[in-house]
N, C-alpha and C positions, 0 to 999 in steps of 0.2 A: 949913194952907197952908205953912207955916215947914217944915214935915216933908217934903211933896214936893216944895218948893224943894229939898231939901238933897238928897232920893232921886233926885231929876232931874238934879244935879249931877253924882254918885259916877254914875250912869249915862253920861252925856255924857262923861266921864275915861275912863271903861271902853271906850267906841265908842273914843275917839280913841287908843286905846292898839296898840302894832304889832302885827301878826300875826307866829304861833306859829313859828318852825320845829321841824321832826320832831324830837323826842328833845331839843330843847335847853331851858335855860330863859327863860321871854322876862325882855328886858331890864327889871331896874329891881321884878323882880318872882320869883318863886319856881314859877309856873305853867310846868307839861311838858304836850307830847304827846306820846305812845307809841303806835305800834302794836300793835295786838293782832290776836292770828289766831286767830281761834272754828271753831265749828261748828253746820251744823242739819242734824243726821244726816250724809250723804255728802258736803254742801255745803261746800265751804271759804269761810268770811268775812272780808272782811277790813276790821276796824274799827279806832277810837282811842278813847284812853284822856285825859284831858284834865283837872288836877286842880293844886290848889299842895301841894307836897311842902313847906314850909315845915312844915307844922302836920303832927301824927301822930291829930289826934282826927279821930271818924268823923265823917262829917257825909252830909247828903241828897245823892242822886245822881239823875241828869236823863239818859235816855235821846232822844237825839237823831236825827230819822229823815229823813232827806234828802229834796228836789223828786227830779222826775223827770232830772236829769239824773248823780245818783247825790251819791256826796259829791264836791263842789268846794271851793275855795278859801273860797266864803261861811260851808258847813258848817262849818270848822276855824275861822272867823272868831268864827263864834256860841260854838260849844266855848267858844273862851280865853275870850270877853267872861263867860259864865257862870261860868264856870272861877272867876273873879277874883272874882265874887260871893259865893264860898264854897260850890258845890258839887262834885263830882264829876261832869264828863261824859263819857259814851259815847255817840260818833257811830258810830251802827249801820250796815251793812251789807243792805240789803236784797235788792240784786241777785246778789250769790255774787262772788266774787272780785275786789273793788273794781272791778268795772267800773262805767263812766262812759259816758253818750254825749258827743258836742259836735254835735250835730245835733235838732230836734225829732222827724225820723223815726226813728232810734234808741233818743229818750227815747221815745218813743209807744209802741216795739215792747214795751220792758221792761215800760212802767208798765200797761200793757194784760194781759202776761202774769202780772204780779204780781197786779192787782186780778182777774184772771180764776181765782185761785188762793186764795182767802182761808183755808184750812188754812196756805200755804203762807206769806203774811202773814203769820198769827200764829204760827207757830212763827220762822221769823227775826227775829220782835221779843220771842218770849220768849229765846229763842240771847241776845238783846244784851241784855234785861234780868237774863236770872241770872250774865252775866259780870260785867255792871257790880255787882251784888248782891254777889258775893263777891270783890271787889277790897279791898284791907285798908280802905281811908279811907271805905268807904262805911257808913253805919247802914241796912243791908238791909230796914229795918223803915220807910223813909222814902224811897222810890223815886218820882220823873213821868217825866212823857215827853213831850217835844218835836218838834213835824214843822211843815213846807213844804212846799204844793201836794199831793203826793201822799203826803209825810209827813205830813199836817194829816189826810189820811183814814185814813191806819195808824192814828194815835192816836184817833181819835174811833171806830174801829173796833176797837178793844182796847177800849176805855173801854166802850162797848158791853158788849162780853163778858167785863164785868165783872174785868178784869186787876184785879192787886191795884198798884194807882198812887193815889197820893196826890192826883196832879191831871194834867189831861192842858193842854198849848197847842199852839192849830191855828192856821197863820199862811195866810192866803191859800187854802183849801181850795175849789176849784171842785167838791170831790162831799161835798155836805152831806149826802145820803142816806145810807142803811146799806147795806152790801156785805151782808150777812148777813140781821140783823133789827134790829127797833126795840129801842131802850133801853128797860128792860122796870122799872117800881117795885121797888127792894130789890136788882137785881142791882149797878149801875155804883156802884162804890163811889169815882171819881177826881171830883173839882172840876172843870169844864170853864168852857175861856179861850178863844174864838174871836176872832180877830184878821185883819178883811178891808177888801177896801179897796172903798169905797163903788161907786167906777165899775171893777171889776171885769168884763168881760164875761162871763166862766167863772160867774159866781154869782145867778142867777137871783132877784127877789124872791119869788116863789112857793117854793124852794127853802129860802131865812131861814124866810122864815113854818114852814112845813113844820117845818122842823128847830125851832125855839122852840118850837114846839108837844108835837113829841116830848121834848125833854129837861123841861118841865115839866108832861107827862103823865106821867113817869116820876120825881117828885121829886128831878129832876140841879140840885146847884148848879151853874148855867151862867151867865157874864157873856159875850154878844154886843156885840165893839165894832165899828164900821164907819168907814174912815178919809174922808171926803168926799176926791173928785178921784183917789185913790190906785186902782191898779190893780195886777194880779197881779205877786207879787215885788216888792212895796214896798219890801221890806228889804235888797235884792242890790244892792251898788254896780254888779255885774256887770249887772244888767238891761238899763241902756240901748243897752248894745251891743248883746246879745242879742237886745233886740225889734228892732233895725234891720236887724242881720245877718237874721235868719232871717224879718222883717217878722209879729212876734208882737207881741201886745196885753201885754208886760211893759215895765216902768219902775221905777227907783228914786226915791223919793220923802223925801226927808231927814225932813221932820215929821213922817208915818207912822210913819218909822222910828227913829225918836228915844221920839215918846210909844210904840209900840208895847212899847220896852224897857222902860217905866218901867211898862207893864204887866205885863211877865213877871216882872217881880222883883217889884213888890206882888202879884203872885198866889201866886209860889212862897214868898216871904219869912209870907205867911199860911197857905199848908198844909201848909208843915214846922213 
């Protein structure tokens, strides 16, 4: 108990901590962002690089993979928070050239085009995971990967097809099915952390069922948490606008988002 008093702490300091600017170091701390400019064959990408330069030893790297609204302000937010906990992060690029919507019809048009593409999925996540792989700080040998809404189905969709990741975390994922095929015994070799929020509308109970069902017909260690009251985009301070501006079922929810972090660090903190 005395342990994750103390883990619940060093998390709560990390939330409270200022967000990153481009290239500089945040205050009070040693953590940069960088941009980086990849590729997925002809595709120009354009991600960040997110890491404390204080230290020269390698350590794990956490592949980050955006909602449907591309990367925002939240993504960069999550970056540093992790950043700080001693990883390496790459907030990936899915869509081709940082594009962003600020509209739900334009996030709809991408995240539709993406999921109707699932070749084209996993080669843009593998593009951001062998950048992140061979950046100097990273131990390539100790690679997860992180997503939101339609990030949360990139990575349970890698995880799947058996990538080589250490562990995957899905935050609020409304498509707990497979784009492809079922998690199949001896292929998924990632630890899976599913993190949703109880009154979700996008997340069907039949859906949960379903998916438990798969990941422990295919002996996946899987931990299922569900936040009571908490709905899609629990973790976005951004949501509440969002769901009023554009009258979508998202909200930010503080307790969600507080124990959710104390989640992702005992999950990563155990499979590195």
């Amino acid at each position: 108990m005395k342990r994750l008093f103390i883990l619940f702490t060093v998390v709560i300091l990390a939330l409270a901590a200022p967000a990153l600017m481009l290239g500089q170091a945040d205050k009070g701390t040693a953590v940069r962002e960088e941009a980086v400019i990849y590729r997925d064959g002809d595709t120009v990408l354009k991600g960040f690089i997110v890491y404390d330069d204080s230290s020269t030893a390698k350590r794990p790297g956490i592949v980050i993979v955006h909602d449907w609204w591309g990367i925002t302000e939240h993504m960069h937010a999550e970056a540093g928070q992790y950043a700080r906990q001693g990883y390496t992060i790459f907030v990936a690029d899915m869509y081709g050239n940082g594009k962003t919507a600020d509209n739900p019809k334009d996030a709809r048009d991408m995240l539709l085009a993406l999921r109707g593409s699932p070749a084209t999925m996993h080669s843009r996540f593998n593009a951001a995971a062998q950048t992140l792989s061979t950046h100097a700080t990273v131990d390539a040998s100790r690679v997860g990967a992180m997503g939101y809404s339609l990030g949360a189905q990139v990575v349970l969709e890698m995880a799947r097809a058996g990538a080589d990741l250490k562990g995957v975390v899905a935050f609020y994922t409304g498509g707990l099915d497979p784009l492809v095929s079922p998690a199949v015994a001896g292929k998924v070799k990632s630890k899976v952390l599913v993190l949703n929020g109880e009154a979700d509308p996008f997340i069907k109970p039949e859906s949960v069922d379903a998916f438990k069902k798969e990941m422990a017909a295919a002996n996946v260690d899987c931990r299922y948490v569900s936040y009571p009251g908490a709905v899609h985009a629990f973790n976005d301070p951004e949501a509440d606008a969002k769901g009023k501006q554009f009258n979508i079922p998202f909200a930010y929810q503080s307790d969600a988002a507080q124990m959710s972090t104390v989640e992702v660090v005992k999950f990563f903190s155990t499979v590195f």
